[in-house]
C-alpha positions as CSV (number, residue, x, y, z in Angstrom):
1,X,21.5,18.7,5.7
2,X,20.4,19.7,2.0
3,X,16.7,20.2,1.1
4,X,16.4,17.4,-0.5
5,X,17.6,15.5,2.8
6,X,15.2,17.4,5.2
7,X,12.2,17.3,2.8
8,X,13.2,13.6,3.0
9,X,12.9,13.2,6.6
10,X,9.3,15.6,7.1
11,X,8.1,13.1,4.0
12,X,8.9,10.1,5.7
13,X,7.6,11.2,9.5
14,X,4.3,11.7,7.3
15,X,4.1,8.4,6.4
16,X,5.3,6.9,9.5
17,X,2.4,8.9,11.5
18,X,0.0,7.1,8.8
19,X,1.5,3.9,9.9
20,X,1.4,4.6,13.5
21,X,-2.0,5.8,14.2
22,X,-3.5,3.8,11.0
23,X,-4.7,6.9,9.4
24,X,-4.0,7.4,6.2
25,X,-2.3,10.8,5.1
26,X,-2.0,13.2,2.2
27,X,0.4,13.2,-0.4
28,X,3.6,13.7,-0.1
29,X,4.5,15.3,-3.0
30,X,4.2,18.3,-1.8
31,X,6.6,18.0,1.0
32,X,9.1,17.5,-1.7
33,X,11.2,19.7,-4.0
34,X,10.9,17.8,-7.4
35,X,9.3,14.6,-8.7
36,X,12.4,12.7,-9.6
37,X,13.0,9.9,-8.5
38,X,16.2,9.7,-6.5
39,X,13.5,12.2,-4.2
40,X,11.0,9.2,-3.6
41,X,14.2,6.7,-3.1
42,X,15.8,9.4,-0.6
43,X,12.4,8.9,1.2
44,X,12.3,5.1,1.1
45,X,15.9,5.2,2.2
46,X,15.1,7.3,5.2
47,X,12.2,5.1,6.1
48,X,14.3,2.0,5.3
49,X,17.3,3.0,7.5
50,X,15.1,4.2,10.7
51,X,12.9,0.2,10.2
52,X,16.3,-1.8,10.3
53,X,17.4,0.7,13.6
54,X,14.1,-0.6,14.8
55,X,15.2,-4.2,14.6
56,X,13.7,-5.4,11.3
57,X,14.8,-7.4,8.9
58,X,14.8,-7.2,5.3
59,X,14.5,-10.3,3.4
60,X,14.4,-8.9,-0.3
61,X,12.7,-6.5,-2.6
62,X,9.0,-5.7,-4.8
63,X,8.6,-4.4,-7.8
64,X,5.9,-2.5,-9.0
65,X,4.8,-0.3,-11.8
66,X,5.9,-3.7,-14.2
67,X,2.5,-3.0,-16.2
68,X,2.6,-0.4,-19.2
69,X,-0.7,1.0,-18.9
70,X,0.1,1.5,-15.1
71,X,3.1,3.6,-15.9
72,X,1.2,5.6,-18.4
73,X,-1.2,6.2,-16.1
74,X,1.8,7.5,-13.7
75,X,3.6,8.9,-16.4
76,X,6.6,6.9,-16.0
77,X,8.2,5.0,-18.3
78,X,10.3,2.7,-15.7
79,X,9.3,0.1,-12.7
80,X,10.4,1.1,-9.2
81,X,10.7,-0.6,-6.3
82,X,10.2,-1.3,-2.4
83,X,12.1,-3.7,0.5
84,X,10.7,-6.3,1.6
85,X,10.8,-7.3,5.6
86,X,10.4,-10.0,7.6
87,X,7.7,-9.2,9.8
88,X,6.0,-8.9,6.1
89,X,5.9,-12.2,5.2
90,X,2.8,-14.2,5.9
91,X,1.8,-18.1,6.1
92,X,-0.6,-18.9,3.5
93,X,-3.5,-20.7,5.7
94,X,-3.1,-18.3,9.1
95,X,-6.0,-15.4,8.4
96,X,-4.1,-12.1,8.0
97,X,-5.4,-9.8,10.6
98,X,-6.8,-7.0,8.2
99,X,-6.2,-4.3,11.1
100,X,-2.6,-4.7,10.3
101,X,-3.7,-2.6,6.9
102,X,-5.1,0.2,5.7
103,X,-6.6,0.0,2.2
104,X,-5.3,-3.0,0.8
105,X,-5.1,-4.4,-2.7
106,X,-4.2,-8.0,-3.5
107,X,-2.4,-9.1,-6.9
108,X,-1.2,-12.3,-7.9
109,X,2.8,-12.6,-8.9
110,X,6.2,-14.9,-9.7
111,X,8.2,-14.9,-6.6
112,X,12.2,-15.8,-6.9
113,X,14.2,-16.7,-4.2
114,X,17.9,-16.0,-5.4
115,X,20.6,-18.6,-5.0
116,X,23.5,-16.5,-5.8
117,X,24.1,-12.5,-5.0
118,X,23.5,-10.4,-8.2
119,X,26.0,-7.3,-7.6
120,X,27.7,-6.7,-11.0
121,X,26.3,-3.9,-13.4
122,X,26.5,-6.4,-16.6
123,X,23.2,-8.8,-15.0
124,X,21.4,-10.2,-18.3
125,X,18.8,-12.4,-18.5
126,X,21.1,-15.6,-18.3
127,X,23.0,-14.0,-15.3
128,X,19.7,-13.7,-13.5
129,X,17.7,-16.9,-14.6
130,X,21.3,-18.7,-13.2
131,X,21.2,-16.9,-10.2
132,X,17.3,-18.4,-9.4
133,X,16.9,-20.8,-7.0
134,X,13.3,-21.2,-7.2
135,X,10.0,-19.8,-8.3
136,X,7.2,-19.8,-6.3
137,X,3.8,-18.5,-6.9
138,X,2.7,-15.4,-4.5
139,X,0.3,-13.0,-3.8
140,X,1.3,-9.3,-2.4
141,X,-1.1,-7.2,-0.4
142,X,-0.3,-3.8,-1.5
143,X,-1.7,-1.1,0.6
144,X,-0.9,3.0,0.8
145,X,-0.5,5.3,3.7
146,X,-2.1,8.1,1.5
147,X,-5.5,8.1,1.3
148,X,-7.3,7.5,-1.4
149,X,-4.3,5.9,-2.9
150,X,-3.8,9.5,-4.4
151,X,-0.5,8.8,-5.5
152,X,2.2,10.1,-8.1
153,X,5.4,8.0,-9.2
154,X,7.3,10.1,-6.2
155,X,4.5,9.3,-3.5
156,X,4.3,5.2,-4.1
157,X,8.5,5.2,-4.4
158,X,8.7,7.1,-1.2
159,X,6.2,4.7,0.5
160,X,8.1,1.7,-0.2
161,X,6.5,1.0,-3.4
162,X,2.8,0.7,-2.1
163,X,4.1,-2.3,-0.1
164,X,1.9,-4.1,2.6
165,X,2.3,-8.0,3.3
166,X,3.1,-10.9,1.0
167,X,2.1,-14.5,0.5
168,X,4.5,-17.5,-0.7
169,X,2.8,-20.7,-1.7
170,X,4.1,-24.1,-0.5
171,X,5.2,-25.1,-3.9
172,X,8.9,-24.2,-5.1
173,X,10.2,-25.3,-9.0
174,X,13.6,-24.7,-10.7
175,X,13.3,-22.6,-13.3
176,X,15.4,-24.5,-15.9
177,X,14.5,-23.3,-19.5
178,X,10.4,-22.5,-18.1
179,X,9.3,-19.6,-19.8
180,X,7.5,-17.8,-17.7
181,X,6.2,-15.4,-19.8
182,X,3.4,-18.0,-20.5
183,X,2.2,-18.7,-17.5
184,X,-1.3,-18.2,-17.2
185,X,-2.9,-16.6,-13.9
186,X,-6.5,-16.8,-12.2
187,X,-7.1,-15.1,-9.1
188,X,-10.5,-16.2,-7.6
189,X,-12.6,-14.8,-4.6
190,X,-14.5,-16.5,-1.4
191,X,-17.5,-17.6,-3.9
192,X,-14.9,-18.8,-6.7
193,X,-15.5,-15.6,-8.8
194,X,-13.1,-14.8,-10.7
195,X,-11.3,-11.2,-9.9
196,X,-8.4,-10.7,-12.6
197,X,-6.1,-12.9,-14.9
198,X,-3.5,-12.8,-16.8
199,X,-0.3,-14.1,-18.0
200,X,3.6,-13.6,-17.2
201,X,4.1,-11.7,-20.3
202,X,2.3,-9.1,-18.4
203,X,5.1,-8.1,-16.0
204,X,7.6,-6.3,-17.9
205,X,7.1,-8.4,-21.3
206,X,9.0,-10.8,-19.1
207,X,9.1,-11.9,-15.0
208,X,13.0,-12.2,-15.3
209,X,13.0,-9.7,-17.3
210,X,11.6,-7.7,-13.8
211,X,14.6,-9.2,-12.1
212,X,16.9,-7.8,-14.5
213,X,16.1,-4.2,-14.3
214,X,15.9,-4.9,-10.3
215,X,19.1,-6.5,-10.1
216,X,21.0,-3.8,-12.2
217,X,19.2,-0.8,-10.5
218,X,19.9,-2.3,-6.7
219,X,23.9,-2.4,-7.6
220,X,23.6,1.5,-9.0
221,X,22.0,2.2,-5.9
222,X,25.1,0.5,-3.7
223,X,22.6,-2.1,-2.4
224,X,22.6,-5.0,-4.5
225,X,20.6,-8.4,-4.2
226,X,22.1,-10.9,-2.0
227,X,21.5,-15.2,-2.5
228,X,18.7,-16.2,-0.1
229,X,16.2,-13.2,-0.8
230,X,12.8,-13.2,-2.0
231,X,12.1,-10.7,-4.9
232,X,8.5,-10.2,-6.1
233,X,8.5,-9.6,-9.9
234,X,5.1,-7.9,-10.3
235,X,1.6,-8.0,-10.9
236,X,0.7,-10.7,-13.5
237,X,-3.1,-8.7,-13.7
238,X,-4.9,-5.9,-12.1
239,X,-4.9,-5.6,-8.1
240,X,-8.8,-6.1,-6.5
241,X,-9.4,-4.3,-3.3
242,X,-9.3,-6.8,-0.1
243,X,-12.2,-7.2,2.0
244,X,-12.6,-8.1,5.8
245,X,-13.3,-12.3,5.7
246,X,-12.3,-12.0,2.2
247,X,-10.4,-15.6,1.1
248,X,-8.1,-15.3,-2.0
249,X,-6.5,-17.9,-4.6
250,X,-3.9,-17.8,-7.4
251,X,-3.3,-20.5,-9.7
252,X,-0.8,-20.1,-11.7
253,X,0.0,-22.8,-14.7
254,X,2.7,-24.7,-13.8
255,X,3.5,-23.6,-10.6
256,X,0.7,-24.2,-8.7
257,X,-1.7,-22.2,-6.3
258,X,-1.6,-19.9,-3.4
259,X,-4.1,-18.8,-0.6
260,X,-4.5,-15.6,1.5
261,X,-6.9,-14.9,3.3
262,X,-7.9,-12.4,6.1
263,X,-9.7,-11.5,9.1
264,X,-13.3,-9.6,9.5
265,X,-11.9,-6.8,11.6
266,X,-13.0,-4.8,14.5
267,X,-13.3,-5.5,18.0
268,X,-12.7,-9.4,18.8
């Protein structure tokens, strides 16, 4: 094994003790030998081959970092990306038990659900938006394994993106000539308040834009995206910290609305 692969493996038991024992952990980052980012995907790889051993199933892929002032703040200049499970997926009016997390984050987001496999190296925007079967409105509950969320661009890659759970709403559209860069989000709390907006254009300059970059770096990696998965484009505003009992809605023009919310916690 190289370094690279065993610094992979002691980086990925870290975050797999987090999961286990629902204690977050330190960075990872220093377990590793560089801050590229093949090293964060070697993690997520590691982690992603020992779940599907386990018996999971993946269903599709996340993107994150789609904001520009998020990857300045990393000091990136590109997305990245996590897989997507099964067991993830949540019904949007069945309370998500919040002791399945640790310090969540909700955002609001443009879901696709692919109708054709996207494994060529030439995907383009009209490649993608004809591979779309439908768009649905969602919500992702982002959470960390490291505490704090003291995380690098090589710390959220290595723990799948940030992922946590996701939320699909009931309504699905074609998405035809819709430009979704002008879709307009609100994301309301349990009182109505309003916790963050914002609009499509705020995912990459473009949600399909997302799925391009997604769909391209998936076939370089030898893992391209397949007809029937779900691929979350990315934040259409900032993430708000979930609380227990907290109930959560996203409307987004056009497409319609979707719910989460989540239990009070502790002992039944």
């Amino acid at each position: 094994m190289t370094l690279t692969t065993d610094a992979a493996r002691v980086a990925a038991q870290r975050l797999q003790e987090a999961s286990r024992t629902r204690t977050p952990c330190e960075p990872v980052r220093g377990l590793l030998p560089d801050a590229a980012v093949a090293t964060g995907y070697a993690v997520q790889s590691v982690l992603t081959r020992d779940a599907i051993d386990a018996g999971r199933v993946v269903t599709g892929r996340k993107i994150g970092l789609t904001s520009p002032a998020v990857q300045a703040q990393l000091g990136v200049d590109q997305p990245d990306f996590g897989v997507l499970f099964e067991d993830m997926a949540c019904p949007q009016d069945t309370p998500i038990d919040i002791e399945r997390l640790l310090q969540p984050r909700i955002e609001a987001e443009i879901a696709f659900v692919l109708g054709a496999d996207l494994d060529r190296s030439d995907v383009d925007v009209d490649i993608a938006r004809a591979a779309v079967a439908a768009v649905i409105p969602s919500l992702e509950i982002v959470d960390s394994r490291i505490a704090g969320w003291d995380i690098t661009f090589v710390d959220t890659v290595a723990d799948n993106a940030s992922s946590g759970l996701y939320v699909l709403g009931d309504e699905r559209h074609e998405l035809g000539d819709t430009d979704l860069r002008e879709v307009e989000m609100t994301l309301t709390g349990s009182d109505g308040e309003v916790l963050s907006s914002g609009t499509g254009a705020a995912c990459l300059g473009d949600p399909v834009a997302a799925l391009v970059w997604l769909a391209r770096t998936a076939h370089e990696f030898g893992d391209p995206l397949r007809a029937g998965q779900v691929v979350l484009s990315g934040a259409l505003g900032p993430m708000v910290p979930v609380t227990p009992g907290g109930r959560y809605t996203a409307t987004l023009s056009g497409l319609g609305e979707v719910r989460a919310s989540f239990t009070t916690g502790g002992p039944a």
